[in-house]
KEKE-3310 file (N, C-alpha, C; in steps of 0.2 Angstrom, whole numbers, plus 5000, padded with zeros to 4 digits):
npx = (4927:4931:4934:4927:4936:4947:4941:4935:4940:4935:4929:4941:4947:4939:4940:4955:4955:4949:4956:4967:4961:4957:4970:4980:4980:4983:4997:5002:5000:5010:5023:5023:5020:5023:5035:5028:5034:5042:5034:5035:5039:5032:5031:5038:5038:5026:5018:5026:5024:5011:5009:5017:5012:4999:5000:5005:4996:4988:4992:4994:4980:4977:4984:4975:4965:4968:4973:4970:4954:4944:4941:4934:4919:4905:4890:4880:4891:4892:4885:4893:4905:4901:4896:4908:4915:4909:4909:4925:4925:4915:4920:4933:4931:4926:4935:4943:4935:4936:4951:4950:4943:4952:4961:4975:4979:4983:4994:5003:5014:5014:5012:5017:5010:5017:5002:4994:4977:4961:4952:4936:4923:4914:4915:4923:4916:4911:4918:4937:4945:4943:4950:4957:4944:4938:4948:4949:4935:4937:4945:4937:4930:4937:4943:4931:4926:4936:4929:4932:4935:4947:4954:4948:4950:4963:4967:4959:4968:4980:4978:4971:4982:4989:4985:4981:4992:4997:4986:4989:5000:4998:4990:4996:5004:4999:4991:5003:5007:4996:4988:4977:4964:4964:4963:4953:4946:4945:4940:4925:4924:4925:4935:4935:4923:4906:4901:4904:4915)
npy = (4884:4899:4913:4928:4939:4933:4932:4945:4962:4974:4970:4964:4977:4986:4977:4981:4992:4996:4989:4998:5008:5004:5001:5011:5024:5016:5012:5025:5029:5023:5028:5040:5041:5047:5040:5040:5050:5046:5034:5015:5003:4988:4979:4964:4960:4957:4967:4964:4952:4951:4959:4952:4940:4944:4950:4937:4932:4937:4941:4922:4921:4930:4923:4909:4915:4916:4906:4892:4886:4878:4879:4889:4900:4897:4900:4915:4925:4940:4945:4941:4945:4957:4959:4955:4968:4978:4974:4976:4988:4994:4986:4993:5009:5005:5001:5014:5024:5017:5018:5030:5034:5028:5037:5046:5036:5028:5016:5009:5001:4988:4998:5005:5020:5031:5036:5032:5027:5014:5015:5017:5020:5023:5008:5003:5000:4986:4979:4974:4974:4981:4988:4979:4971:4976:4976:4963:4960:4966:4959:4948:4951:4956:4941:4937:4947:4939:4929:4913:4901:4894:4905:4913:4906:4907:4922:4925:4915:4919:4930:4928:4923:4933:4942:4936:4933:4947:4951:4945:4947:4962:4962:4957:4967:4980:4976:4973:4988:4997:4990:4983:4991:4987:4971:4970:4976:4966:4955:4960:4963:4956:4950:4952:4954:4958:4949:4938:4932)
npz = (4920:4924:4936:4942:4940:4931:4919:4915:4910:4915:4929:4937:4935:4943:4954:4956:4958:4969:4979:4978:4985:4996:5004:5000:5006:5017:5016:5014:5026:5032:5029:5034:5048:5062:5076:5092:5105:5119:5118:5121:5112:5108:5102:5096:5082:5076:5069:5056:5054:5052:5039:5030:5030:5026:5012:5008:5005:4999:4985:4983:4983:4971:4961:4963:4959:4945:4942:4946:4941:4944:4957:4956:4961:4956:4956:4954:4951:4946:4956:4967:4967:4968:4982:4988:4986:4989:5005:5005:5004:5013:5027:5025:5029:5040:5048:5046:5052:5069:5069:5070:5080:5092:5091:5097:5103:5093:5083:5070:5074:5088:5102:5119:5131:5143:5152:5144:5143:5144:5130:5127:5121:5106:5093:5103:5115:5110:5109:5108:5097:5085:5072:5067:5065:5054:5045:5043:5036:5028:5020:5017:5009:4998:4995:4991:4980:4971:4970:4969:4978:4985:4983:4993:5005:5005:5006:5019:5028:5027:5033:5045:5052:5055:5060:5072:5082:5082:5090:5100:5105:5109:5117:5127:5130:5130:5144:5151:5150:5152:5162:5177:5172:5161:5159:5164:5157:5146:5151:5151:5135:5119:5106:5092:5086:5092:5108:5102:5098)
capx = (4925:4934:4932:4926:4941:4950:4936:4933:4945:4933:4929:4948:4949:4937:4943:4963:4953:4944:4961:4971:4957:4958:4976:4985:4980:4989:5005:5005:5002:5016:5028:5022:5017:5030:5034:5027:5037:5040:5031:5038:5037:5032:5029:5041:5040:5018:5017:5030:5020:5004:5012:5021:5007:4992:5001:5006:4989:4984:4997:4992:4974:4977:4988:4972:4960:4969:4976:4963:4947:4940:4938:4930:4914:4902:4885:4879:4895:4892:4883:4898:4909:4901:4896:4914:4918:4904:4911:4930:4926:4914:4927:4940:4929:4926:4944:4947:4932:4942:4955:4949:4940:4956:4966:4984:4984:4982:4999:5005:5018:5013:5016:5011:5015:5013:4998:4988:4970:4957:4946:4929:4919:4912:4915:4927:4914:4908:4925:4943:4949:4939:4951:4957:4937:4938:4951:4947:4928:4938:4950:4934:4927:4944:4942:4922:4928:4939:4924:4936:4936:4953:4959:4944:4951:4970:4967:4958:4971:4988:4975:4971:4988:4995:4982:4982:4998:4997:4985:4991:5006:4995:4985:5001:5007:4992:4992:5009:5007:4988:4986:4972:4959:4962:4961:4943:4942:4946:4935:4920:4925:4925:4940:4934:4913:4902:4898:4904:4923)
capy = (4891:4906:4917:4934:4944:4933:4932:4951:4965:4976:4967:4966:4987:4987:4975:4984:5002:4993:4986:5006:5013:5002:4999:5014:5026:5013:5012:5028:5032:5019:5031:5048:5041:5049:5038:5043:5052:5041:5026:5011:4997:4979:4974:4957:4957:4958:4972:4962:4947:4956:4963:4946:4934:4947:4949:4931:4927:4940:4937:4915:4922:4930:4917:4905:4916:4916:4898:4886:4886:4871:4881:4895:4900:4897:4903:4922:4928:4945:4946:4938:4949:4967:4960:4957:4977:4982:4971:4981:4997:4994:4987:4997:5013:5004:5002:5020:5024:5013:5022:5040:5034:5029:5043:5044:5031:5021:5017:5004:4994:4988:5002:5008:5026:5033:5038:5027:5023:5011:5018:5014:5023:5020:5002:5001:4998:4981:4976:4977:4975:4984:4990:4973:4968:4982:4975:4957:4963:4970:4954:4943:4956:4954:4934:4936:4947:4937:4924:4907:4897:4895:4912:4916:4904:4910:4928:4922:4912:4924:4936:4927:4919:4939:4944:4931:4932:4951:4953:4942:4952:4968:4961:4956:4973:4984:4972:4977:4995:4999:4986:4982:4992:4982:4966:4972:4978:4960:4954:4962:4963:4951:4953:4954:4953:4957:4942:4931:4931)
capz = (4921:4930:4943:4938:4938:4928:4914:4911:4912:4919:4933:4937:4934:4948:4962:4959:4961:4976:4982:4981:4989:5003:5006:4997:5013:5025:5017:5015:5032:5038:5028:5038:5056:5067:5082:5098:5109:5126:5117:5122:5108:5110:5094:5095:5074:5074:5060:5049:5051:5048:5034:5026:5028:5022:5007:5004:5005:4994:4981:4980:4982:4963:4958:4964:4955:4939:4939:4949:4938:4948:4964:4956:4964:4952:4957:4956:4950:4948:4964:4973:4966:4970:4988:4990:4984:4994:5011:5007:5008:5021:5031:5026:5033:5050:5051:5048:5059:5072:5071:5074:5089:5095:5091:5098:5104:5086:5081:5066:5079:5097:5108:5123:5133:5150:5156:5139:5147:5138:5125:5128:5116:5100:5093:5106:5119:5113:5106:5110:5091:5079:5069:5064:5062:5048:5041:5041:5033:5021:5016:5016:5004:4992:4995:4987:4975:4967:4964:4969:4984:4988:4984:4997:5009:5007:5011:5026:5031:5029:5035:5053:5054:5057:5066:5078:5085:5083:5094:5109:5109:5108:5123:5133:5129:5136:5151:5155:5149:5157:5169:5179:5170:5153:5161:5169:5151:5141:5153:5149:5130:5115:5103:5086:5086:5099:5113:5100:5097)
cpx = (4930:4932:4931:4931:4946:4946:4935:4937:4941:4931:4936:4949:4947:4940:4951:4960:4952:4951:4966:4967:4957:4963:4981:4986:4982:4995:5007:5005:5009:5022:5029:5022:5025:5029:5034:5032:5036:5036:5036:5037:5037:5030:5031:5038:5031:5018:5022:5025:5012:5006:5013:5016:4999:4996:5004:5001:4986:4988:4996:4986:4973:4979:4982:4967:4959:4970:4972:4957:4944:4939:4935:4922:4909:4895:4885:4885:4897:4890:4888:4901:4908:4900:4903:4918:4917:4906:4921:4929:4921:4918:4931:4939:4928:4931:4946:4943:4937:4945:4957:4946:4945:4959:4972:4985:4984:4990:5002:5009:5015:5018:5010:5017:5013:5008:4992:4984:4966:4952:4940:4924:4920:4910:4919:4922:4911:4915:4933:4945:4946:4942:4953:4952:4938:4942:4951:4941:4932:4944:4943:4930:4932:4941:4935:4923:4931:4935:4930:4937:4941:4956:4954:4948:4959:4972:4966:4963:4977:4986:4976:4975:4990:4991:4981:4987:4999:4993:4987:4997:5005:4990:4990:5002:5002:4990:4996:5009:5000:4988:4980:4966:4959:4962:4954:4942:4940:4940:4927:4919:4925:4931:4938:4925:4910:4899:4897:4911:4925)
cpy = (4894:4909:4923:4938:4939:4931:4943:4957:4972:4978:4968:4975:4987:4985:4978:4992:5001:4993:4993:5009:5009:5001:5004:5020:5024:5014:5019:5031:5029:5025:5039:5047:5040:5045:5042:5045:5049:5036:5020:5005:4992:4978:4967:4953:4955:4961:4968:4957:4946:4955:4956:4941:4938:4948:4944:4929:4930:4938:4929:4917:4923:4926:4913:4908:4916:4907:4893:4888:4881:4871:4888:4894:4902:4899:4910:4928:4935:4946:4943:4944:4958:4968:4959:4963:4978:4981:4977:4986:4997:4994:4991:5007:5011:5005:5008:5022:5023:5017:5027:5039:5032:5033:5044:5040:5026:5021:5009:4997:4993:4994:5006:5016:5028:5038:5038:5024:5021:5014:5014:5015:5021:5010:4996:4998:4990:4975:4977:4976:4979:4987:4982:4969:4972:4978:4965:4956:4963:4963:4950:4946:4954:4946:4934:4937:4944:4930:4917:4907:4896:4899:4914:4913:4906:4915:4926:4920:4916:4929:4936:4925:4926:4940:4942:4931:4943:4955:4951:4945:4959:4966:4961:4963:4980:4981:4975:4983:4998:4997:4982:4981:4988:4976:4965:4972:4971:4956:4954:4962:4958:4954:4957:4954:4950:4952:4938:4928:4935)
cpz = (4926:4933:4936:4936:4932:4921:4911:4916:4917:4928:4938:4939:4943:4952:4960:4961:4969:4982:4983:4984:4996:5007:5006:5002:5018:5022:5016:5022:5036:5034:5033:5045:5060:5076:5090:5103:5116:5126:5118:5118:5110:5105:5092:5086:5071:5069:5056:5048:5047:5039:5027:5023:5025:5016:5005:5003:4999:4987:4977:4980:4974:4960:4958:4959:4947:4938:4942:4946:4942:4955:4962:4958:4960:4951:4961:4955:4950:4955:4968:4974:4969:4978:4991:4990:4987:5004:5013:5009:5014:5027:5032:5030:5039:5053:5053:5053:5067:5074:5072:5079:5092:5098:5094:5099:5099:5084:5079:5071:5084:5100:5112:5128:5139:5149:5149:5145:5140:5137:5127:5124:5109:5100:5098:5114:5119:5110:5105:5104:5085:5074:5062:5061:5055:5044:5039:5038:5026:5017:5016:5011:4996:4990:4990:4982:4970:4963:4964:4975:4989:4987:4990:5006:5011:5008:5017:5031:5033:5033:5045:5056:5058:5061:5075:5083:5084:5090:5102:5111:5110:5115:5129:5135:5132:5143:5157:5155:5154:5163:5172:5173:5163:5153:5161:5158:5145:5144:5152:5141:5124:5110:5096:5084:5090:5102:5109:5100:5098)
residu = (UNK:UNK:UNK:UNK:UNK:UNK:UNK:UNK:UNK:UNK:UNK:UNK:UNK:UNK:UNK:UNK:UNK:UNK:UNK:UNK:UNK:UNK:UNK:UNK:UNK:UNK:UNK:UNK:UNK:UNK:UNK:UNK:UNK:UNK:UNK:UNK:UNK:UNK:UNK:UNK:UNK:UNK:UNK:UNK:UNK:UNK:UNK:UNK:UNK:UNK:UNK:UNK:UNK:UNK:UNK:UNK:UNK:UNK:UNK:UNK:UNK:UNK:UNK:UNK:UNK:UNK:UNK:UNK:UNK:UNK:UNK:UNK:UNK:UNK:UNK:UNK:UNK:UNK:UNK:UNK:UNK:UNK:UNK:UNK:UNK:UNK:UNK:UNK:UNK:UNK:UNK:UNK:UNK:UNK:UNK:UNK:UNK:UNK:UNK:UNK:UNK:UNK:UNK:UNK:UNK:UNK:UNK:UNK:UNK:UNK:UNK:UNK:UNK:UNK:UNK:UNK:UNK:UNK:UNK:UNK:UNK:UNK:UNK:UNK:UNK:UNK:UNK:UNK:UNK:UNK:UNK:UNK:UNK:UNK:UNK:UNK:UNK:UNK:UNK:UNK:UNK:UNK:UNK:UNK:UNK:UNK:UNK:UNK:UNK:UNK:UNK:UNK:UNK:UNK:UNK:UNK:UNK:UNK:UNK:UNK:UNK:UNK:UNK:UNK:UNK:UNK:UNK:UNK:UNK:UNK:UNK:UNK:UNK:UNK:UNK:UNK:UNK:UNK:UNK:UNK:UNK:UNK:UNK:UNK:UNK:UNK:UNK:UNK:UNK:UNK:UNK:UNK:UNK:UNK:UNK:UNK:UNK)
# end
């Protein structure tokens, strides 16, 4: 047996509409977003790795959901598949949420600028990454979708590989750039889901 998507074309139409609407808003932002003037980049290659290993993962995900029938996710299949719809654009709105409660200081690479102080409001109060939470809501969402186990697990994975190592250089980097207060701030905070991780 198959996963959903690769059993009915439908299905399929769905999760790629699901996948432009969630994604096609970023890249086009990475093409408009004017770097900040007096930002100071840190990024040491995080947004490429973001970039390389969330779509390697999505890329063997498909591959996994077309070509591995023996990890397909075999119980409730439609209901898997719409609560992974339902989990993208969820996510993918927190994310943008997120990222208007930042507001200037949101920006695609590591950078930080004089006289950058930490956000505290919104999601930002119980959580120093929420933009990332969004966007990994929204890759475990794609993973469901797809109805196959190991394409669930290979997003996941390309997913948390970038993030991972995005964020440490994203933590060094507001450390160095703010200082104190976002020490005080990491301190009191959890990365990615409140007073648990």
């Amino acid at each position: 047996m198959q996963g959903l998507i690769a059993q009915s074309h439908f299905h399929l139409l769905v999760l790629d509409a699901a996948l432009i609407l969630c994604y096609a808003p970023e890249w086009i932002g990475t093409f408009f977003q004017n770097p900040e003037k007096g930002a100071v980049r840190r990024d040491r290659g995080s947004y490429a790795l973001i970039m390389v290993s969330m779509f390697a993962g999505i890329f063997l995900a498909f591959f996994a959901a077309f070509g591995v029938p023996a990890t397909t996710i075999a119980w409730q299949q439609p209901s898997v598949f719409w609560v992974g719809i339902v989990l993208m654009l969820a996510g993918t709105a927190f994310r943008w949420y997120a990222i208007k409660v930042l507001g200037r200081f949101f920006t695609r690479s590591v950078a930080t600028r004089e006289g950058q102080y930490v956000v505290e409001t919104g999601p930002y109060r119980l959580i120093r990454h929420p933009s990332y939470t969004g966007a990994m809501v929204t890759i475990l969402g794609l993973g469901l979708a797809m109805t196959n186990w190991l394409s669930l697990l290979l997003v996941a994975l390309g997913t948390l590989i970038g993030y991972e190592y995005r964020v440490r250089v994203e933590e060094r980097a507001l450390c160095e750039g703010i200082g104190n207060a976002y020490r005080e701030y990491m301190r009191r905070t959890k990365r990615f889901v409140p007073f648990v991780w």
